[in-house]
N, C-alpha and C positions, 0 to 999 in steps of 0.2 A: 567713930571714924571707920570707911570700909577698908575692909582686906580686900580689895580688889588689887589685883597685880597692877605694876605701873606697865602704860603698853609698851614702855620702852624695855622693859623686862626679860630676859631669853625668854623661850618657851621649847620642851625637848617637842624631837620631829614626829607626826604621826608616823607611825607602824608601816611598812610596807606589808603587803597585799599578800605574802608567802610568809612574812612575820605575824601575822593575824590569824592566818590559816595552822599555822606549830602550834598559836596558845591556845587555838579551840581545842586541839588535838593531843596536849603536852606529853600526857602516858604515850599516846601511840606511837607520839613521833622518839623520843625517846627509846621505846621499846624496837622500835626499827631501827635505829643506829646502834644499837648493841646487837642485832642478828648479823648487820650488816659488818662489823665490828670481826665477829665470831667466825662468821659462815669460810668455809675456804672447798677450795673443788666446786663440783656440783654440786649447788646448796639452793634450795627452791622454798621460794618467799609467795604467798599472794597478799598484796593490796589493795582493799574493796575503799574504790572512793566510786562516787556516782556521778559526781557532774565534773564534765571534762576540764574546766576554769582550774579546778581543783587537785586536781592529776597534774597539771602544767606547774602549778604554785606550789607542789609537794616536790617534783624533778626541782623547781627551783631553791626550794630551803636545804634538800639535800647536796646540792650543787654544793651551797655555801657551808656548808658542817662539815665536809669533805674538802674542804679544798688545800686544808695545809695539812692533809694527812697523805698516807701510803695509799689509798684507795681511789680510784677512778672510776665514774658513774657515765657509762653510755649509754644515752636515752635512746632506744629504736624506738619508733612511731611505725604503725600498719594500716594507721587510719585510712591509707586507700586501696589496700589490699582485702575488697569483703570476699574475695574467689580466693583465699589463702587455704590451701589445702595442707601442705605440706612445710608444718612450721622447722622442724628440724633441719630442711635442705636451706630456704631463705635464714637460719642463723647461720650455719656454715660460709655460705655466701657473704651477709654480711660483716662478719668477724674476718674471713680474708681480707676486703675492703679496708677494715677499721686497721688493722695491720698493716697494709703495703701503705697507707695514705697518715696515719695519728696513731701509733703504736704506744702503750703507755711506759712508763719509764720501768729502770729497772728493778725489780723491786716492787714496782705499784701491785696491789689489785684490782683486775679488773670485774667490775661488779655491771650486769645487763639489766636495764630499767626498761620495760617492755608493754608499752603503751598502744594503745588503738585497737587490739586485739578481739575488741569487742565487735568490731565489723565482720569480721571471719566466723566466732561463737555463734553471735545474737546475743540477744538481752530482752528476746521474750520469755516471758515466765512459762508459754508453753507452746510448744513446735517441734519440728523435727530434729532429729540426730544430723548436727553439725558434720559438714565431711574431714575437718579440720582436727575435729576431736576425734573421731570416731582414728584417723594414724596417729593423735599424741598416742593413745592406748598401746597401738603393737610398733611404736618404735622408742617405746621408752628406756630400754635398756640403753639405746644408743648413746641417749644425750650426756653420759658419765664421759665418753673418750671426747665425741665430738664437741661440745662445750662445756668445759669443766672449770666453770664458774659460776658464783653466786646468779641463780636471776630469780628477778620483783616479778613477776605479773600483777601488772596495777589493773584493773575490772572495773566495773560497776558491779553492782551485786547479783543483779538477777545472770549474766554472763558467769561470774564464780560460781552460780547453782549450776548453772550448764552444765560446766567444767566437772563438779561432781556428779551430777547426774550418768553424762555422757561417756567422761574418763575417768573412773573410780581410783584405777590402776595409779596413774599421775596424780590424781587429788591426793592419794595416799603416801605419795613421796614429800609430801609441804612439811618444811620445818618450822613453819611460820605462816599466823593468818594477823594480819592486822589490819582492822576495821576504824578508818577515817569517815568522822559524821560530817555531815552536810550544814551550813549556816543556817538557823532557825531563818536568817533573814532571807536568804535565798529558798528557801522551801517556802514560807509565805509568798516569794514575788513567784512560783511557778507556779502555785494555789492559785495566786490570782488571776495569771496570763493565762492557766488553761480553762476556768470556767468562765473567762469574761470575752476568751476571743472564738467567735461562730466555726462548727467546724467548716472544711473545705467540699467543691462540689465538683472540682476539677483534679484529676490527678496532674500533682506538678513536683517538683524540687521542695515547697514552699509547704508542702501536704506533708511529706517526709519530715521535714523539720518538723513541724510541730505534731505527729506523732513521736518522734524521738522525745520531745519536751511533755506529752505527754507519760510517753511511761518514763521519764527521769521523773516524777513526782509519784507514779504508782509505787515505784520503787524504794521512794520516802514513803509513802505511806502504810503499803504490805511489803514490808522484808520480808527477805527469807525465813524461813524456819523462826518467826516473830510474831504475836498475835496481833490484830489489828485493833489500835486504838478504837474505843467504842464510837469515840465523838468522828472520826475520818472511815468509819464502815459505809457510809451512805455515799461519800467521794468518792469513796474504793469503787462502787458498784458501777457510779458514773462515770469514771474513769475508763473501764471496761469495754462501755459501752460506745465511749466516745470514740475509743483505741478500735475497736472493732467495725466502727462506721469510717471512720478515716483509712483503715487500709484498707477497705471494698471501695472505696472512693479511689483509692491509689492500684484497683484492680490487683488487690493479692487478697484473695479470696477466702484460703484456706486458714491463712493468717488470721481473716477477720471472723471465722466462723469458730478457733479456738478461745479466740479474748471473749466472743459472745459470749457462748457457753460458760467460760469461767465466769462473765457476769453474772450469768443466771442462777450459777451455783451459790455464789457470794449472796446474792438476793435473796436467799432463802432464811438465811440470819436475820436480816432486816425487811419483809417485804413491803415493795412498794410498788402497787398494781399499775400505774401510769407508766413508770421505767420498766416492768417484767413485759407491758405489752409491745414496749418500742423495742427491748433485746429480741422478744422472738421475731417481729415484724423485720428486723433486719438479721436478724438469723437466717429466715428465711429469703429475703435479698441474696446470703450468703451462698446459700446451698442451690440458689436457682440460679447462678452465676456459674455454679461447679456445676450444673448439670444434672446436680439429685436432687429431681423435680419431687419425688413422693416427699420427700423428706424435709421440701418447700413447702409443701402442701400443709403438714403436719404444724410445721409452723405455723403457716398462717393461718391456719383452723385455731389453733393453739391461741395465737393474739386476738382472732375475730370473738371468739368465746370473752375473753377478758372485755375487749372493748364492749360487747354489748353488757355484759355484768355491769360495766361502773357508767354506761349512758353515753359512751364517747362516740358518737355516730361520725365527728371526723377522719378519727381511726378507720371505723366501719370502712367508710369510704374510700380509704387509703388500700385498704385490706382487699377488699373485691377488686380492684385496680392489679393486686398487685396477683390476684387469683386469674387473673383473668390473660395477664401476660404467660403465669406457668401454661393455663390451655393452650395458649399462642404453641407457645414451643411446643407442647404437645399436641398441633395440629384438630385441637377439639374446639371447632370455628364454634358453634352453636355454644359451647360452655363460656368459651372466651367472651361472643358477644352479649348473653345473658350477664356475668358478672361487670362487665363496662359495664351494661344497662340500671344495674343495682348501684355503682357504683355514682351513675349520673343524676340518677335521681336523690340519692341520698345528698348530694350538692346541689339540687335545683333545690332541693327542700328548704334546705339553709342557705338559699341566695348565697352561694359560694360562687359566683364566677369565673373568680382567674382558675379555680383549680377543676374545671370545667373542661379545658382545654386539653390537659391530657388525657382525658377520657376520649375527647373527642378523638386524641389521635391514637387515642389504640383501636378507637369502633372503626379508624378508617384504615387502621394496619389488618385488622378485622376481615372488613369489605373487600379490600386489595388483595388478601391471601385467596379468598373467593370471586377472584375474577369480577370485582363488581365494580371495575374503575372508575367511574363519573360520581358513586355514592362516596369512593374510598375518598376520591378527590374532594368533594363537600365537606366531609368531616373535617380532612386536614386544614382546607380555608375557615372551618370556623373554628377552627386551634390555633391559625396564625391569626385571624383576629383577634381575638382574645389576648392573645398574647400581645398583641402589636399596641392592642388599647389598655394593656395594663405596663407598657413600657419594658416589659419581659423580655431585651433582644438576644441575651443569651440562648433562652431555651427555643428562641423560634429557630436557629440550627437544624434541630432534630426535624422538623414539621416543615423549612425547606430543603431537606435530606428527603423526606417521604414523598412530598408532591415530584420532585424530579425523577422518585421508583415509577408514580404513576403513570409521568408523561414519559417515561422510557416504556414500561407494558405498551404505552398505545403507539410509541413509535415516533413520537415527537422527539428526535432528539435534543434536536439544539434547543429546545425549552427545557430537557431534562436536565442539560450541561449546564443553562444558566440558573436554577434551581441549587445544582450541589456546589456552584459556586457561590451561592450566595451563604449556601450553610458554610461552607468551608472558609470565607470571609471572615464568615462571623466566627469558627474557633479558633483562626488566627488571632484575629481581634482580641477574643478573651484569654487565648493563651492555652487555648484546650487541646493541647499535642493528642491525647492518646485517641477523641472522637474523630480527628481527623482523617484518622486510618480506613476508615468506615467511608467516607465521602469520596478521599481518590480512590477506593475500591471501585467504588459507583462511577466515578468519572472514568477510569480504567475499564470499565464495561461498552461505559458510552463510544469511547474512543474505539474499543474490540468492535462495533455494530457497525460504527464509521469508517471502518479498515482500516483506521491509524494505527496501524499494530506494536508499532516501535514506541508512538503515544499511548498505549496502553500499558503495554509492558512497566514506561515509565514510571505510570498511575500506580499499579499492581505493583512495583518494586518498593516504591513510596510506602502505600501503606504495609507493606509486609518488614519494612524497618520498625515503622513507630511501634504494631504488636510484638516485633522480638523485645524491641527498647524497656516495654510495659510487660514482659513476659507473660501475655494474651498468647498461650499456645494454641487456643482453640479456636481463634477468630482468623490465627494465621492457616487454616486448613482450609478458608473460603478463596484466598487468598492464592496458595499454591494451587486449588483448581485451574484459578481464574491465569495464570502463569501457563499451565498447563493448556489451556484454549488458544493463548497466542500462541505456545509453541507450534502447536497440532495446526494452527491455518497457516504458519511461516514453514509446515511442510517440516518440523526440527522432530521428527516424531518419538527418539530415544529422549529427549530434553523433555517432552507434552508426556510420556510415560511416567520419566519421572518424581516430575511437580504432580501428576495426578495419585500416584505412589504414595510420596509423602502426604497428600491431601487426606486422601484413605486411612493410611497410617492414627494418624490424629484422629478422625471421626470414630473410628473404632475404639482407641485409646479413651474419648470423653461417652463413650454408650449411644452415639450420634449415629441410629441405626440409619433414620429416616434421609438423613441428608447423603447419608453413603452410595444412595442409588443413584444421584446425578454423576459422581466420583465413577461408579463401575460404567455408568453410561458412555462415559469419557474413556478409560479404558479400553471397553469395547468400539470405540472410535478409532482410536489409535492401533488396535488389532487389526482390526479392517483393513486399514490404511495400508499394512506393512502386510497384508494376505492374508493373517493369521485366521481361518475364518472362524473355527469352531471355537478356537480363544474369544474371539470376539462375540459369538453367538451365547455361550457361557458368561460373559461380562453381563450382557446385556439385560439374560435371563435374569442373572442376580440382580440388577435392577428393579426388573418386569415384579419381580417375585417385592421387593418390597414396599414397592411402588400398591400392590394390589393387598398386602399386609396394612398399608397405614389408609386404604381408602382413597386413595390419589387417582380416581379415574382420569385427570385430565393429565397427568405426566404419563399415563403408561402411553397416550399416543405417540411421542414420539420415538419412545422404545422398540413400539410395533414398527413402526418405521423404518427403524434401523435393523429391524427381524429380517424386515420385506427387502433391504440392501441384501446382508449377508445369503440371505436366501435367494435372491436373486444373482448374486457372484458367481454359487455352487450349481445355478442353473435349475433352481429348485422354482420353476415358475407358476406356479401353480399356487404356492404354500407364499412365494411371496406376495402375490397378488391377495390373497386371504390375509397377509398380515398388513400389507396397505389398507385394505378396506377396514380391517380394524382401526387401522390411526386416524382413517378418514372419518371414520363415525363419529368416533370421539370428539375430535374436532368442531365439526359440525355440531354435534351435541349443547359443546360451550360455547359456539357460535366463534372459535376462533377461524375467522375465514383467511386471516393472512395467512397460514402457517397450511392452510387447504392446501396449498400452492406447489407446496414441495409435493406433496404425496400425490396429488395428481400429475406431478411432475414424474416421478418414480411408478405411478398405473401406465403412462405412457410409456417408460421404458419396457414395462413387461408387454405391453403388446406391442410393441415393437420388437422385441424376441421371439415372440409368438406370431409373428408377422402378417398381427390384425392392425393392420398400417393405418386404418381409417380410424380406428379405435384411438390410436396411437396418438392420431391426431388431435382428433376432439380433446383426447386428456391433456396433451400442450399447450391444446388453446384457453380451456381452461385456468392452468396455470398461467398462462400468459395476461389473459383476461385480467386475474386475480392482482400481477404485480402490477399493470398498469392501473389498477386503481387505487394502489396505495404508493404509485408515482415510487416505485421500488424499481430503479433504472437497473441497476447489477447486475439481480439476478437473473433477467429476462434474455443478457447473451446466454446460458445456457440452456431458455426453452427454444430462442433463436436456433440454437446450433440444433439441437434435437427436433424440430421443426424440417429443418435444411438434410437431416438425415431420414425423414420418412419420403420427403420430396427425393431425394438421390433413389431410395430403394424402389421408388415408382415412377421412377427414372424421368421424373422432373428434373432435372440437371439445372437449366436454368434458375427456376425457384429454388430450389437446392442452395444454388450460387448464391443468390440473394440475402437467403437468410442466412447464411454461413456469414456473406461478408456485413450482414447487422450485427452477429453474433460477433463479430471481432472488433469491429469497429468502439463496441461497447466495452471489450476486453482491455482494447488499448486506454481510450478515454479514462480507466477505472486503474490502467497503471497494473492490471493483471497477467503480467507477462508470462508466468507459467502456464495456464489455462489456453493461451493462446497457442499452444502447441498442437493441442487436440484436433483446434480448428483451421489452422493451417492444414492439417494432414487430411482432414477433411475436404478442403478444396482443394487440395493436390487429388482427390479422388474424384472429384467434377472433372477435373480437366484431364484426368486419366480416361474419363469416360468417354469425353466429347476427342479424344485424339489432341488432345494438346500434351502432349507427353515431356516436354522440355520445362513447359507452366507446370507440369506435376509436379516435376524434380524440385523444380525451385521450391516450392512448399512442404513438399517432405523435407527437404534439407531446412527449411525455415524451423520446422516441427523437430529434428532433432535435434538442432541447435540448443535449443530451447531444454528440451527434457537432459540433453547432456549438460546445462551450463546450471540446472536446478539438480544433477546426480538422479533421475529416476531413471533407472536403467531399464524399468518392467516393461514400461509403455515406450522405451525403444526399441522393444521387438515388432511392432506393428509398424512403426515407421521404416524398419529395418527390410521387415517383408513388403510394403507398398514400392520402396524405393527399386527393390528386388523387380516387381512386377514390370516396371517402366522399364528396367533393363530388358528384360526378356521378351517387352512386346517391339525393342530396339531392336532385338535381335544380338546384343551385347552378354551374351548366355554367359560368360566367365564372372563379369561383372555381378550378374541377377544371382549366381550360384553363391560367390561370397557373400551377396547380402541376406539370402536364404537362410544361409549358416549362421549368421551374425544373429538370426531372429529367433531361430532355433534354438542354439547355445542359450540364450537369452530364455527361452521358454521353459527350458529344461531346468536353468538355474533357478527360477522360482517354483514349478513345480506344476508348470500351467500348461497341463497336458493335452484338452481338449483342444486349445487352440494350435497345439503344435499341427493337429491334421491337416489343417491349411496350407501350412509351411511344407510340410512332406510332401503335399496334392504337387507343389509348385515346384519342387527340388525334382522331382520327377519328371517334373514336362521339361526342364531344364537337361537332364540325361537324357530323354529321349533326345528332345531336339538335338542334342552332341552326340548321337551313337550311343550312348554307354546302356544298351537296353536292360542290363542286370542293373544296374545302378536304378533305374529309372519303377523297375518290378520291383525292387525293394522298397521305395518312397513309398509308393503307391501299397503295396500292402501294410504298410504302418498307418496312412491315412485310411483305410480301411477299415484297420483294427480299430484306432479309437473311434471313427465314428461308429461304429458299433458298440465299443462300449459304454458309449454316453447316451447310447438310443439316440441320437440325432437323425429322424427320416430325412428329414431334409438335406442333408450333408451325405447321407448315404445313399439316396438318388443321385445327386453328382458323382459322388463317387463308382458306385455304378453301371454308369452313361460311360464313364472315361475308361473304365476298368473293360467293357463290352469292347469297348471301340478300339483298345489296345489287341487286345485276344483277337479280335478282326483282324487285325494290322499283321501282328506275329503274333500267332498261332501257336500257343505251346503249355503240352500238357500239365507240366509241373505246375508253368502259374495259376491252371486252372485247378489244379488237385489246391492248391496254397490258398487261393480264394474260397475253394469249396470247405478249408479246416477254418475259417476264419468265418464263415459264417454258419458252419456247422451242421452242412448239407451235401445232397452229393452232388460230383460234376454235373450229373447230366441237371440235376436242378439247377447248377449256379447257369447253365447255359440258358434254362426258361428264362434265370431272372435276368440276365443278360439280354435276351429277348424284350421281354416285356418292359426294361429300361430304356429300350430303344426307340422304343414307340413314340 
């Protein structure tokens, strides 16, 4: 007959979850309720459990073995505190709480269970000096007055190494270490969930998780201070490996290049040439991520040696791909496209197609870096093929991120925009936060080109979140440039200093000599802007200078460029004109002929200084030529306007008008209100000429408007002296004197001394006209002065002419002796030259 139970039978109840968890544990848990028992004051306990289920099912059996005694167990949890610096302030705080709100009885103990803490340590087996530990160490005296209570620190184990490692001083106060093991059954189900599920390719939440799940098993496998089972050395190794491909995935780099390395150390026990070639191969992923390219290199030398020894020619392939991106970054175009080329061919060999395509698009990231847009563009279309016919729509992101660089180089934008939206689609699609950063960068540019500035800014804000979010410090330094460009054209130029600051900052921080010079270019932008001239000349050079250090002949043109401004400002016409025709060459050179535009834009302003008006011309037209055929509508009001200014000085007046009112017309259209200031004051100067002197006013006062409602206070000295002039040819001499002053003041406050002599010329004929003939000898010999100091002949013929005709007028020896110390000759000479002025 069987012994089988009748079902009607009791049966006792399975075990609850925290009762399962004491019997695997019985010494331990035991031997912790007698510390806990014992412990009174400050009494410091640690806890090594690893997997969190288990920490939770420990508070709970504790719960219940405590509960009809004298002793009270308050669990703090930190699990979302990983910025915890400062553990000793946050118990303070929380112990008031636990007090004013569940105070324990009289009598009780109260005992601190102190969980999550591992967010704050880490529970990498190797990394930096936690900031957390690094004040348990010098505030540990304290914790005897401030919490003078038993506390658990429950850890995982590699977190407890920390803890010793980092804080020796604290580690050596523990009256108690008890070590709670892990269910055989649960270290098999992480065995098997970490080598059965593919690592990740996108950083996400989801990435995190199951790096954490991986090293909760390393941690089963290599304990502390524990040898490693011989049969789990070969896991250990893979673990490693995995741990260290998954946080470069999750972009923490530094992290991923320490687990390598311990991989590789581990490997040395066991080698196994297939996994020693993938740890270096992503070792150096690692190090070329951090920027230490040699040390990439070495690597991947290091894996290509290994691959070819054991025949693995897919490796190979992997290997010069990934040689060939280091060139990238180190601007060594010809090395870059030589290793693609190894690289493609080692896959055409082996009919490898789909992995074809990435080759393709580094030969056309390649072509692109070298100005070769139509080849760059081929390559990319035959990588989104590829991809498109291998159903790959993830990875074709990247490859419609590159065709929208190329149709931004040629100036197509709205194909550029619809390009980074199609990538950016697609990482929303898959969930790819941190690539996205990368794409409204791009569409943030597009938008900068398109004068949507407040749209670009948005772009540029965008992604400068998601690299804080991924702590991408180095990608946020393209980012604060590009911040720094909206600033500098919304005219905000302390805000464009400082995004370009911090841009700087960082490129120098990561050894980013080469990108630093677009950074000082900007800078030197921004000097300019605010007059600073020899700051800016100084920026610009430190550019120029590393610009011709990495071989960049086609960026130093616009450097020279901006040589040919500043030196232009100082009235250095000569030397700027040499530096134009340098950017010009260049250009020319790489056949950039849009960009010819400006700089023959800026030849015309020099001979228009040098008042070779027809020269002047031709180079506007020029530029003019240039925009209408790349249907560039913008910028053509400003050859407009500079057209309308050669026409005024050759006193076309009507043509003059003309192009002035193209020139504005085109300002308004474009919604360029500042700009439009210049050109008002400009056609207040038509009609000052032609006798329309009420039509003046009204445009100079349009033209102030404008520069007082944008704060440029420089360029209301010109307005301030034009407006002046209408008064005086009124006949309104009080009026014309305050605005005189007004432009002066003005002139003096920035430090723009040459042109003050205009001003004085005119303050002068102002006193005369009113009597005040000393008042009038004084103007006049400060207009004087500077034009001689600035060697201006031209200004000092006028000067002169006026100066002769005054001495005609009244006749007196002082101002003739005063003229003669100022040009540092005697009377009777200043009277030749007074003579021969007259002529």
């Amino acid at each position: 007959m069987s012994d089988v139970p009748s079902p009607l039978a009791p049966t006792s109840p399975s075990p609850s979850p925290s009762e399962t968890f004491v019997e695997d544990n019985r010494q331990e848990f035991a031997e912790l309720l007698t510390f806990i028992d014992f412990a009174e004051g400050l009494t410091i306990g640690f806890i090594e459990i690893n997997q969190e289920r288990d920490r939770i099912l420990l508070a709970e059996a504790l719960r219940q073995h405590l509960a009809e005694t004298e002793i009270h167990l308050e669990v703090m949890n930190f699990s979302r505190q990983p910025d915890l610096r400062y553990l000793l302030d946050e118990l303070r705080q929380r112990l008031a709480q636990f007090h004013a709100s569940s105070p324990p009885q009289t009598g009780q103990k109260l005992v601190l269970y102190l969980q999550g803490l591992e967010t704050a340590i880490g529970t990498d087996s190797v990394g930096a000096y936690p900031p957390m530990l690094q004040d348990l160490n010098f505030v540990r005296d304290a914790y005897r007055d401030i919490v003078p209570h038993p506390l658990l620190f429950v850890l995982p184990d590699y977190a407890l190494t920390r803890i010793s490692q980092y804080a020796p001083d604290f580690w050596a106060w523990q009256s108690g270490l008890f070590r709670f093991k892990t269910s055989a059954q649960t270290v098999e189900q992480l065995r098997t969930e970490a080598f059965e599920r593919p690592l990740p390719y996108i950083a996400s939440t989801d990435n995190q998780e199951q790096i954490e799940q991986l090293k909760q098993l390393l941690m089963e496998l290599n304990p502390s201070g524990q040898p490693i089972a011989p049969q789990d050395l070969a896991q250990c190794c893979e673990l490693y490996y995995k741990i260290g491909s998954a946080y470069r995935t999750q972009k923490q780099s530094a992290k991923a290049r320490d687990y390598l390395l311990a991989g590789l150390d581990l490997l040395k026990r066991q080698p196994n040439p297939t996994l020693e070639q993938d740890l270096y191969r992503r070792l150096g992923n690692a190090y070329e991520d951090l920027r230490q390219f040699d040390t990439a290199i070495a690597a991947y030398t290091t894996a290509l040696d290994l691959a070819r020894a054991t025949n693995r020619s897919s490796m190979e392939s992997i290997l010069f791909h990934d040689l060939g991106n280091v060139a990238l970054e180190q601007r060594q175009f010809d090395q870059a496209k030589a290793y693609c080329e190894q690289s493609l061919a080692l896959k055409e060999a082996r009919n490898d197609r789909y992995s074809q395509a990435v080759t393709h698009h580094n030969l056309g990231i390649v072509a692109q870096e070298l100005r070769e847009y139509e080849q760059a563009r081929s390559h990319y279309q035959q990588a989104l093929d590829i991809k498109i016919e291998y159903g790959d729509r993830y990875s074709q992101a990247s490859t419609y991120h590159q065709l929208g660089r190329v149709a931004q180089e040629l100036r197509e934008y709205e194909q550029a925009r619809s390009h980074y939206q199609q990538a950016l689609d697609i990482c929303i699609e898959y969930g790819d936060r941190y690539s996205q950063a990368s794409t409204y960068h791009q569409l943030g540019r597009v938008a900068e080109e398109l004068r949507e500035y407040e749209q670009a800014r948005s772009y540029f804000q965008q992604a400068l979140d998601i690299d804080i979010e991924y702590g991408d410090r180095y990608e946020q330094a393209g980012t604060f440039h590009q911040l720094g460009n909206v600033s500098y054209l919304l005219r905000e130029y302390e805000q464009a200093r400082s995004h370009y600051q911090q841009a700087l900052d960082i490129k120098i921080e990561f050894g980013d000599r080469y990108s630093q010079a677009s950074t000082y270019h900007q800078l030197g932008t921004v000097a300019q802007a605010l007059r600073e001239y020899e700051q800016a000349r100084s920026h610009y050079q430190q550019a120029l200078d590393i610009c011709i250090e990495y071989g960049d002949r086609y960026s130093q043109a616009s450097t020279y460029h901006q040589l040919g401004r500043v030196a232009q400002e100082l009235r250095e016409y000569e030397q700027a004109r040499s530096h134009y025709q340098q950017a010009l060459d260049i250009k020319i050179e790489y056949g950039d002929r849009y960009s010819q535009a400006s700089t023959y834009h800026q030849l015309g302003r020099v001979a228009e200084e040098l008042r070779e008006y027809e020269q002047a011309r031709s180079h506007y037209q020029q530029a003019l030529d240039i925009f209408i055929e790349f249907n560039d509508r913008y910028p053509q009001a400003t050859v407009y306007h500079q057209l309308g200014n050669v026409s005024y000085l050759l006193r076309e007046y009507e043509q003059a008008r003309s192009h002035y009112q193209q020139a504005l017309d085109l300002k308004i259209e474009y919604g360029d209100r500042y700009s439009q200031a210049s050109t008002y004051h400009q056609l207040g100067m038509v009609a000052q000429a032609l006798r329309e002197y009420e039509q003046a006013r009204s445009h100079y006062q349009q033209a102030l408007d404008i520069d007082i409602e944008y704060g440029d206070r420089y360029e209301q000295a010109g307005t301030f002296h034009q407006l002046g002039n209408v008064s005086y040819l009124l006949r309104e001499y009080e009026q014309a004197r305050s605005h005189y002053q007004q432009a002066l003041d003005i002139k003096i406050e920035y430090g723009d001394r040459y042109s003050q002599a205009s001003t004085y010329f005119q303050l002068g004929k102002v006193a005369e006209a009113t009597g005040d003939l000393q008042e009038a000898r004084k103007a006049y010999l400060q207009d004087l002065q500077i034009t001689i100091e600035f060697n201006d002949e031209h200004g000092l013929g006028i000067s002169l002419r006026n100066l002769a005709r005054f001495h005609r007028e009244f006749a007196d020896d002082d101002f003739l002796a005063a003229v003669a110390q100022c040009l540092n000759i005697t009377p009777d000479e200043v009277q030749q030259r007074f003579a021969a002025a007259s002529v």
